[in-house]
C-alpha positions in Angstrom: 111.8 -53.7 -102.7 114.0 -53.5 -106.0 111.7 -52.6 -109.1 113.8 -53.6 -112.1 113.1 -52.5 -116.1 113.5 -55.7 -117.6 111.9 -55.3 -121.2 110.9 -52.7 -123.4 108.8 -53.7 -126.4 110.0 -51.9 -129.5 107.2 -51.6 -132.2 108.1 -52.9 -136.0 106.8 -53.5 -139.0 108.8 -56.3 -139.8 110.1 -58.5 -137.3 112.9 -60.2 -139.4 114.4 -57.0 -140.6 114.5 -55.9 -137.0 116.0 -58.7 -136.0 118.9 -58.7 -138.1 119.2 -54.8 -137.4 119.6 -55.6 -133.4 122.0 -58.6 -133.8 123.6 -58.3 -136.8 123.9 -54.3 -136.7 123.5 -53.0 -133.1 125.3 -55.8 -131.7 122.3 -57.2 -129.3 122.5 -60.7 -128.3 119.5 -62.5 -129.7 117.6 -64.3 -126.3 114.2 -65.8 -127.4 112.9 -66.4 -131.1 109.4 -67.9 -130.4 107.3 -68.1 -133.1 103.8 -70.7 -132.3 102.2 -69.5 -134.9 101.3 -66.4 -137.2 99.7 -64.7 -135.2 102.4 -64.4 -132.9 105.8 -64.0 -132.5 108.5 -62.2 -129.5 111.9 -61.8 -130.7 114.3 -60.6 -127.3 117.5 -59.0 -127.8 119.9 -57.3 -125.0 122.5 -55.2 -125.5 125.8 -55.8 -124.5 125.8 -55.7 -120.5 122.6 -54.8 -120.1 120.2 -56.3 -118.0 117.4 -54.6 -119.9 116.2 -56.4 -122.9 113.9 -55.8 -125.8 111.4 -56.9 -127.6 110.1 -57.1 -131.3 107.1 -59.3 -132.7 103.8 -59.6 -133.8 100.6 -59.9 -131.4 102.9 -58.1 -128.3 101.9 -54.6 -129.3 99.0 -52.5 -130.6 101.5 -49.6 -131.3 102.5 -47.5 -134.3 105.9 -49.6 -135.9 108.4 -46.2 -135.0 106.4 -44.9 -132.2 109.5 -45.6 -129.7 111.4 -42.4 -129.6 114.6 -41.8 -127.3 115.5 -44.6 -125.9 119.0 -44.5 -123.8 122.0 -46.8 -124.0 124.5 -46.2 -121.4 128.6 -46.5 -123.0 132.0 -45.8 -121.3 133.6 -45.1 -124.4 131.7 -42.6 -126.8 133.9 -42.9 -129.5 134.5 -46.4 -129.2 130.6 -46.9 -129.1 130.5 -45.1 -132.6 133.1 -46.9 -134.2 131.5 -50.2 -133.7 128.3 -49.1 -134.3 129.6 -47.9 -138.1 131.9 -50.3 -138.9 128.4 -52.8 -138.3 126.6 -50.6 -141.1 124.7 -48.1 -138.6 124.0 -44.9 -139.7 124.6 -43.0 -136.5 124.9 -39.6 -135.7 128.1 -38.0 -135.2 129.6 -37.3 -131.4 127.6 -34.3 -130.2 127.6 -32.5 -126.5 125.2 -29.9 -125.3 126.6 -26.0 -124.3 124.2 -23.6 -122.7 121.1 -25.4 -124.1 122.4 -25.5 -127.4 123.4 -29.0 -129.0 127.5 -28.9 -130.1 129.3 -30.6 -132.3 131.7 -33.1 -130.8 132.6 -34.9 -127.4 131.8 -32.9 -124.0 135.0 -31.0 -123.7 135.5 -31.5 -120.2 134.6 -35.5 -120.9 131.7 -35.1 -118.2 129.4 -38.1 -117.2 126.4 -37.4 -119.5 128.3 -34.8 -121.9 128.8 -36.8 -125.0 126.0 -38.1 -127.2 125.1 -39.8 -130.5 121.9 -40.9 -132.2 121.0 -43.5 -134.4 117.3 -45.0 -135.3 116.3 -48.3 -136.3 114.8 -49.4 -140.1 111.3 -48.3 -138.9 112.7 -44.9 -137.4 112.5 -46.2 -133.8 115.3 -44.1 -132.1 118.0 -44.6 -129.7 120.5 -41.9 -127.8 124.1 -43.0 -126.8 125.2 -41.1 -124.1 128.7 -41.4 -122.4 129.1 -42.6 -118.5 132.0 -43.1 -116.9 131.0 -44.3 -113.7 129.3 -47.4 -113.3 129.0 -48.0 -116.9 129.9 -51.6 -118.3 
């Protein structure tokens, strides 16, 4: 039997904002806007080639708007990843890599599946880790 991750709700304090940080910054594809009434609202994004979505609203979650930490995004181009990501207005991290337990500046030197990594966070400090894949990545 497959068991598939299919949505991970990301906690907000304001949906719109969150919104427009996903599409109109992170490059998610917006899915579902359904809004019945005040009390409740589920706003699903995806990122590109994902089949894992998320989810922002209000009523879907009792927990803390930021409270999401270190959630991974798969990318076959590190540098490529970045560039988009900045030239859509988010502040992320510069390239870093990992030596003998200690975080590096710059790409994995030897360009190794999981090597290369950046960091960026969402308006309410929900944060995400880009990590470079070679293999099997979209």
């Amino acid at each position: 039997m497959d068991w598939k991750l299919e949505l991970v709700i990301v906690p907000v304090a304001d949906v719109d904002r969150a919104k427009a940080f996903y599409t109109d910054r992170a490059g998610f594809r917006l899915d579902v806007d359904h809004h019945p009434n005040d009390a409740f609202r589920v706003v699903q994004m995806t990122p590109p080639g994902s089949a894992c979505a998320i989810s922002v609203g209000v009523g879907i979650t009792q927990a803390t708007p930021g409270s999401v930490q270190g959630l991974h995004l798969v990318v076959s181009n590190i540098e490529a990843a970045r560039a988009e990501l900045v030239g859509r207005g988010v502040d992320a991290s510069a390239i870093f890599h990992f030596e003998e337990g200690r975080q590096m500046s710059g790409i994995d030197p030897e360009r190794r599946d999981y090597g290369s990594f950046l960091s960026f966070s969402d308006p309410d400090g929900n944060s995400w880790l880009v990590q470079e894949v070679h293999h099997g990545a979209p």
